[in-house]
C-alpha positions in Angstrom: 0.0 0.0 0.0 1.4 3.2 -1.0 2.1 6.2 2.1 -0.4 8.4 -0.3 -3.3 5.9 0.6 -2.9 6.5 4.3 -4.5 9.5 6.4 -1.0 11.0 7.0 2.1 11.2 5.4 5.6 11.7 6.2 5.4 15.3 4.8 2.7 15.9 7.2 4.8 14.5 10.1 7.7 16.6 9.4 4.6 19.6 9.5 3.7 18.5 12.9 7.3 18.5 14.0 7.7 22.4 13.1 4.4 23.3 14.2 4.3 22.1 17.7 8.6 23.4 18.1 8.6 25.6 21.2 5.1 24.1 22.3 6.2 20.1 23.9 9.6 18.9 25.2 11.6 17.8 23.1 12.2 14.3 25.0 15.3 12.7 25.8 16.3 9.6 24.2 18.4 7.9 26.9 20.6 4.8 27.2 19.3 2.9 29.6 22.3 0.2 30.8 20.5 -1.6 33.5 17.6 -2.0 31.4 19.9 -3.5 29.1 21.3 -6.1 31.1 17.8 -7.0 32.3 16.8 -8.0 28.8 19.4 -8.6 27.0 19.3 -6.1 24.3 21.1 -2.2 23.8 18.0 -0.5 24.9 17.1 3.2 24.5 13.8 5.2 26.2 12.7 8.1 24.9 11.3 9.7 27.9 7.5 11.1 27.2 6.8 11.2 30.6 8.7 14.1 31.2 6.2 16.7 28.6 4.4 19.0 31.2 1.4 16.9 31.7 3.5 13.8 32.0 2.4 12.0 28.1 3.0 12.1 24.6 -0.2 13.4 24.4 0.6 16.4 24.1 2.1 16.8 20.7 -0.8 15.5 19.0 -3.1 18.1 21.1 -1.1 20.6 20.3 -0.8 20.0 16.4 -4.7 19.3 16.2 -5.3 22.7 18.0 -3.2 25.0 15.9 -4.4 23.6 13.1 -7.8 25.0 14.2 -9.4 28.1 12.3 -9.7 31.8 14.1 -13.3 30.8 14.3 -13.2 27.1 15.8 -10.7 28.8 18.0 -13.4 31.2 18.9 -16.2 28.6 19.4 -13.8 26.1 21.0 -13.1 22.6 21.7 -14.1 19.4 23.0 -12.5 15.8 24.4 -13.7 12.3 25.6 -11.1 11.1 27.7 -10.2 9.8 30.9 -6.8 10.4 31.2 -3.6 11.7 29.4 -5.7 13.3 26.9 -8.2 15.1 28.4 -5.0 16.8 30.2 -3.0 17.4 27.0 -5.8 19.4 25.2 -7.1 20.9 28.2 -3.6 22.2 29.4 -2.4 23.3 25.6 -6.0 24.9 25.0 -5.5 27.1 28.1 -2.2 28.2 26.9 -3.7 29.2 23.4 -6.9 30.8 25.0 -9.0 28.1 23.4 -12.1 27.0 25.7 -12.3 23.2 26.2 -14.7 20.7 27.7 -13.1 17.3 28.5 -16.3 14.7 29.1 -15.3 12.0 30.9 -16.9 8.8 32.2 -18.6 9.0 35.7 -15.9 6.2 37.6 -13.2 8.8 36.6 -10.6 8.8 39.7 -11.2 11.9 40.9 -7.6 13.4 40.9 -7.6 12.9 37.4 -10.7 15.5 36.7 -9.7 17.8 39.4 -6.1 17.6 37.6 -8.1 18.5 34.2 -10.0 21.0 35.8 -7.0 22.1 37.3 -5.8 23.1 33.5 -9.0 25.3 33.1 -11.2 22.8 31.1 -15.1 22.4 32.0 -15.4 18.8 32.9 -18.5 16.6 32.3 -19.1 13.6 33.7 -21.3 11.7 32.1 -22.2 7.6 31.3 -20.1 4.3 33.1 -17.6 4.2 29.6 -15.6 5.6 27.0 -18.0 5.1 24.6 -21.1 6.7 26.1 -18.6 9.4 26.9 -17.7 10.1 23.6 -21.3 9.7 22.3 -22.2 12.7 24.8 -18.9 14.4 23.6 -20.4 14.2 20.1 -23.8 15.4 21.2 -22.3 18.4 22.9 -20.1 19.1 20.2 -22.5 19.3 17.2 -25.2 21.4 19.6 -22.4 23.9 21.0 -20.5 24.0 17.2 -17.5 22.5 19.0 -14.6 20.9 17.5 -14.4 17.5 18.7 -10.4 16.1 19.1 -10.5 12.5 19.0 -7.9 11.0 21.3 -6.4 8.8 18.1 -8.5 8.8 15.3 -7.5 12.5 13.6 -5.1 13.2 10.9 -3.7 16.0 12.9 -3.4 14.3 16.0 -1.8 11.0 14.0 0.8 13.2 12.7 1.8 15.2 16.3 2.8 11.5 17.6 4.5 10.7 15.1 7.0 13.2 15.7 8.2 11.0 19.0 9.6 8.6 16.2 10.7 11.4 13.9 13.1 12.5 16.9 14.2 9.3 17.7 15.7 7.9 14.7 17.2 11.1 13.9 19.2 11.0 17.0 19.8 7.4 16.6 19.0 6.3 12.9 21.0 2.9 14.0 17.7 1.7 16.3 16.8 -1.9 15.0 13.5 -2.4 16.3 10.7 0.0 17.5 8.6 -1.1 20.5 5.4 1.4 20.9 2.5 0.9 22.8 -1.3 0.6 21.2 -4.6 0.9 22.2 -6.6 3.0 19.6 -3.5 3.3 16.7 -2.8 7.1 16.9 0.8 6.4 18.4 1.7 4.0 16.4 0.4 5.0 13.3 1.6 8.1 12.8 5.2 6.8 14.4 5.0 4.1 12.0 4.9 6.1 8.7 7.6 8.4 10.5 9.9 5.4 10.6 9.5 3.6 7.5 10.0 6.6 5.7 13.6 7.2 7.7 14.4 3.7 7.7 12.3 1.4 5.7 14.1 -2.0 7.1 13.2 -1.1 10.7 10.5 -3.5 12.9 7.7 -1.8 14.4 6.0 -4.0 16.8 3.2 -2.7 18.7 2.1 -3.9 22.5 -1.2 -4.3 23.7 -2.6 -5.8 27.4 -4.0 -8.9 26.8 -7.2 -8.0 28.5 -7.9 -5.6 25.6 -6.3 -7.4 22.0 -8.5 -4.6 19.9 -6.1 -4.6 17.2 -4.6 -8.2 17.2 -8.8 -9.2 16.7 -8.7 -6.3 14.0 -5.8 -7.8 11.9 -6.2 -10.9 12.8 -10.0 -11.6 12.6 -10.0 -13.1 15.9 -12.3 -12.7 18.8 -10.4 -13.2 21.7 -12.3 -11.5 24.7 -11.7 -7.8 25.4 -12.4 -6.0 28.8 -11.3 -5.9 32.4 -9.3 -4.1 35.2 -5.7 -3.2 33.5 -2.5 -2.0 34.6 -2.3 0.0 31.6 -5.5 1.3 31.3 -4.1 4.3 28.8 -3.7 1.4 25.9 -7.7 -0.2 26.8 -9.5 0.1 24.2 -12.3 -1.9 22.9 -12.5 -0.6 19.3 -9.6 1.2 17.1 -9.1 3.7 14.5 -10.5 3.5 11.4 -7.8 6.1 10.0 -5.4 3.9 12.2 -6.3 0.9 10.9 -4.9 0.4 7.4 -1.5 2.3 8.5 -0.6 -0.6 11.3 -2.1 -3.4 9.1 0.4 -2.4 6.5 3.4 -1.0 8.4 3.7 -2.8 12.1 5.0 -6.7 11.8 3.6 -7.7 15.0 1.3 -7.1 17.4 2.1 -8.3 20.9 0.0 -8.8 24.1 1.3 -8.6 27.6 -0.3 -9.5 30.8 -1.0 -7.9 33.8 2.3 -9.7 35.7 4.6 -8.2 33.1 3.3 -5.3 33.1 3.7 -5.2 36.8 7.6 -5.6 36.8 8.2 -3.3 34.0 6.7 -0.1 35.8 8.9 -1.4 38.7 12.0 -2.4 36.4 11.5 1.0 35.3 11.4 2.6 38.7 14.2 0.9 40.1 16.5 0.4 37.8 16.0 3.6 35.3 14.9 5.7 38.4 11.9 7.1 36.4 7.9 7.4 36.2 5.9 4.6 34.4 2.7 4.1 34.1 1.2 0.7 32.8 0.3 1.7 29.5 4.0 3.3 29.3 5.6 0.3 30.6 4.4 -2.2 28.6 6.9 -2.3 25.9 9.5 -3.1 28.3 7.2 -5.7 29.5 7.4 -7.4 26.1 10.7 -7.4 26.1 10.8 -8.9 29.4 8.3 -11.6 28.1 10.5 -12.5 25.0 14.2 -11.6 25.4 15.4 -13.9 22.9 13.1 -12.0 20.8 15.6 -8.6 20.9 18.8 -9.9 22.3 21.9 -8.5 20.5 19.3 -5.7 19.0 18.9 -2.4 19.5 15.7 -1.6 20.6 13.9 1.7 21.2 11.3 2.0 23.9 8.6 4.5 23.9 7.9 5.5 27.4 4.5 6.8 26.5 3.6 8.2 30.4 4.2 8.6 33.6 0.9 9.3 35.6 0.4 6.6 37.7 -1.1 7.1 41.3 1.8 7.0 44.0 -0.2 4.5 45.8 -0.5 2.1 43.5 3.3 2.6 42.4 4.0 0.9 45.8 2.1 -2.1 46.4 3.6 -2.9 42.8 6.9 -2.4 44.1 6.3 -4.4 47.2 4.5 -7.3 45.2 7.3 -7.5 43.2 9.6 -7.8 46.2 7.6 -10.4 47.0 7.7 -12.2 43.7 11.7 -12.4 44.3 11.3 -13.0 47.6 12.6 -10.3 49.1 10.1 -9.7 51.4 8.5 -12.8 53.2 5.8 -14.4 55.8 6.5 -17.3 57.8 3.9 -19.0 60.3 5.7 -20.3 63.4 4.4 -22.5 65.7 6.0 -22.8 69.4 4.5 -22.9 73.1 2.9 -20.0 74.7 6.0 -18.8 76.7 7.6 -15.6 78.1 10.5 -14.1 75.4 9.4 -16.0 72.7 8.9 -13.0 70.7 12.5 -11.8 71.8 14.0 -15.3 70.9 12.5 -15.0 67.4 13.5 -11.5 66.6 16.9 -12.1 67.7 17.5 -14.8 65.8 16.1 -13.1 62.7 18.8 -9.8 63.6 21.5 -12.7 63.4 20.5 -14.1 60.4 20.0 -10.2 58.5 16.6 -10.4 58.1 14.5 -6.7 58.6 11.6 -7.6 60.6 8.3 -5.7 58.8 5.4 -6.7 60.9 4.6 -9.6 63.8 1.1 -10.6 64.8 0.0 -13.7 67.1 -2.7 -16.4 67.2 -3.9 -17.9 69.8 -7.1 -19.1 68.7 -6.5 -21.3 65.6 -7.8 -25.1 65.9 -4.5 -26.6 64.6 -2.6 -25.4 67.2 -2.4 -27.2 71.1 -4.0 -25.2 73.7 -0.7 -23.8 75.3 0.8 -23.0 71.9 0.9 -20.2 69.5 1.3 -19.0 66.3 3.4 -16.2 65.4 3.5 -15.0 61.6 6.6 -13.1 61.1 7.0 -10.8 57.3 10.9 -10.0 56.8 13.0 -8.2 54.3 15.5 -10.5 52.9 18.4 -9.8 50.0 17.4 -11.9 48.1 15.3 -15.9 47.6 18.4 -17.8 48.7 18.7 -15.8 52.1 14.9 -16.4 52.5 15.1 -20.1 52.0 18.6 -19.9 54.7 16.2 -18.3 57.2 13.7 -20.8 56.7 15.8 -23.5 57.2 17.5 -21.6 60.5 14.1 -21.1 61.3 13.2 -25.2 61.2 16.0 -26.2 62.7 15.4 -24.2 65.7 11.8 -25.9 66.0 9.3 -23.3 65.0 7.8 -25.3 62.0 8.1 -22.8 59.7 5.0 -22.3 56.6 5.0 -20.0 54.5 2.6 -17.8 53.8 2.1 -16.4 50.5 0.3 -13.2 49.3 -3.2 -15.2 48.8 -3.0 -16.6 52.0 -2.2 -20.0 51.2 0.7 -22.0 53.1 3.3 -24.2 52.2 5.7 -26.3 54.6 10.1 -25.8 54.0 9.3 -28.8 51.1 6.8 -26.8 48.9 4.1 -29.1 50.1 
């Protein structure tokens, strides 16, 4: 398929690039060493979470609303979003003195409307989805004679993203394989005609969450279910572009789908060992990496950082679950008799053995245990799974019959039973 038969075209990239100059941040395109040695590959991030509003989102907002007439600036604008977007045009509208109203659905967190508020849009909340928010953003729209920006499928906003790929092969044209995340196309498409034209040989291969495959059904007439609570709720979307379409069917080799476990240790890969800000959607390149390796080792691969607005809250119980999964931090059940400085004995044999005690509770009251006994579950911080299996077994040999308890609540004895 020729570039002409697509909605956008390199010429219009290169557009975008000049228009929106002086507007976003020009993001840095960092080497990222441990990231590297995690997977196996020469990896580079180019850092989107570090535009004002914290997304890419912004370059396509703010090539869609200069491209606006005197008059639609006038009458003003109007987004169905409940994140990143609704942010992007409602902070760049404010700057061009272009009145916006963001709809967004009714279960919207609420720090993200008061943060869109906060930028000097008129909010609505209105329906329990997306899609009855943008059918009320429509409705709005035509009554009020408001220019509706569609979070992905717009020429004008197609072409603003693809300016992230525009930037990055220019500062490193030698970039073997694109990873990008998708949930509606606009991202990828318009970085995907961007980096064919520059380098025609290059692999673009787009990520989805495998709760929502929108566009692996799309191209590859599946029907695998779509819908659910996602870590990466910016790339969640049920149905995709119809401009998008055609561009990733014909330009993007792959489409791969991560779940919510990877997903999971990329934002915290990304935490700790590149010391930055990633939200699910944003992460979920590096998670694809980290579910094939063998895939990009020896390559090197460019990751899109897409955002980094993710609640601080839920930042760290993903960092503490994943200490969890490499049993770093760990519960044990002890059983012993009811008797003076048994809690003493236990937390000074732990001090000897290096383990951070986190939390101690007793039970008295559990069937399974004698009448003069007790149980006393214990959560440490340990270095690492081989110092949390060497104070289990210190643990055992001093006779506290030692079971693990695991974040579900089940048990298990020192033999995995």
């Amino acid at each position: 398929m020729a570039e002409t038969a697509f909605a956008i075209s390199f010429a219009d990239i290169e557009a975008a690039a000049r228009t929106i100059e002086g507007h976003v941040l020009k993001t840095p395109l960092m080497p990222a060493p441990r990231l590297s040695a995690l997977t196996g590959a020469e990896v580079l991030v180019k850092h989107e979470n570090m535009q004002a509003t914290a997304s890419f989102k912004e370059r396509g907002a703010v090539n869609k609303l200069l491209s606006l007439s005197d008059e639609e600036k006038r009458r003003g604008v109007i987004a169905m979003s409940a994140g990143n977007h609704a942010q992007a045009v409602a902070y760049h509208a404010r700057r061009f003195g272009i009145p916006a109203t963001i709809v967004m659905p009714e279960p919207t967190p609420l720090v993200k409307v008061e943060n869109t508020r906060a930028h000097g849009a008129e909010v609505v909340l209105f329906g329990e989805t997306l899609y009855e928010a943008a059918q009320q953003a429509r409705s709005i729209a035509q009554e009020k004679g408001l220019v509706f920006v569609h979070p992905y499928d717009d020429a004008a906003v197609m072409a603003g993203q693809g300016t992230v790929a525009l930037e990055m092969l220019r500062e490193a044209p030698d970039l073997d394989v694109l990873l990008i995340p998708i949930g509606g196309g606009g991202l990828m498409a318009g970085n995907a005609v961007a980096a064919k034209a520059l380098k025609p040989g290059i692999e673009l291969i787009g990520i989805e969450a495998a709760l929502y495959p929108s566009f692996h059904n799309a191209i590859h007439a599946a029907e695998l279910p779509i819908g659910g609570a996602t870590l990466a709720e910016g790339i969640a979307v049920k149905t995709v572009g119809v401009q998008t379409l055609p561009i990733v069917r014909e330009l993007v080799s792959d489409i791969v789908l991560v779940g919510e476990d990877l997903i999971e240790r990329a934002v915290n890969a990304y935490a700790t060992l590149q010391h930055t800000l990633a939200e699910g959607a944003g992460a979920s390149g590096l998670a694809a990496m980290l579910q094939q390796p063998e895939r990009y080792r020896g390559r090197k691969v460019g990751l899109v950082l897409t955002g980094g607005n993710i609640d601080t809250r839920l930042l760290a119980a993903i960092m503490v679950r994943e200490l969890e999964r490499e049993q770093r931090i760990a519960a044990f059940r002890l059983t012993a008799s009811d008797r003076p400085g048994l809690l003493g004995k236990v937390a000074s044999l732990l001090g000897t053995l290096g383990a951070n005690i986190l939390e101690v509770s007793h039970g008295r009251l559990f069937l399974d245990v004698p009448a003069k006994g007790v149980t006393l579950d214990v959560t440490v911080e340990t270095r690492d799974e081989h110092h949390t299996a060497a104070i289990e077994q210190a643990l055992c040999r001093e006779g506290f019959a030692p079971r693990r308890i695991y974040p579900r609540g089940q048990e298990t004895d020192r033999s995995g039973q």
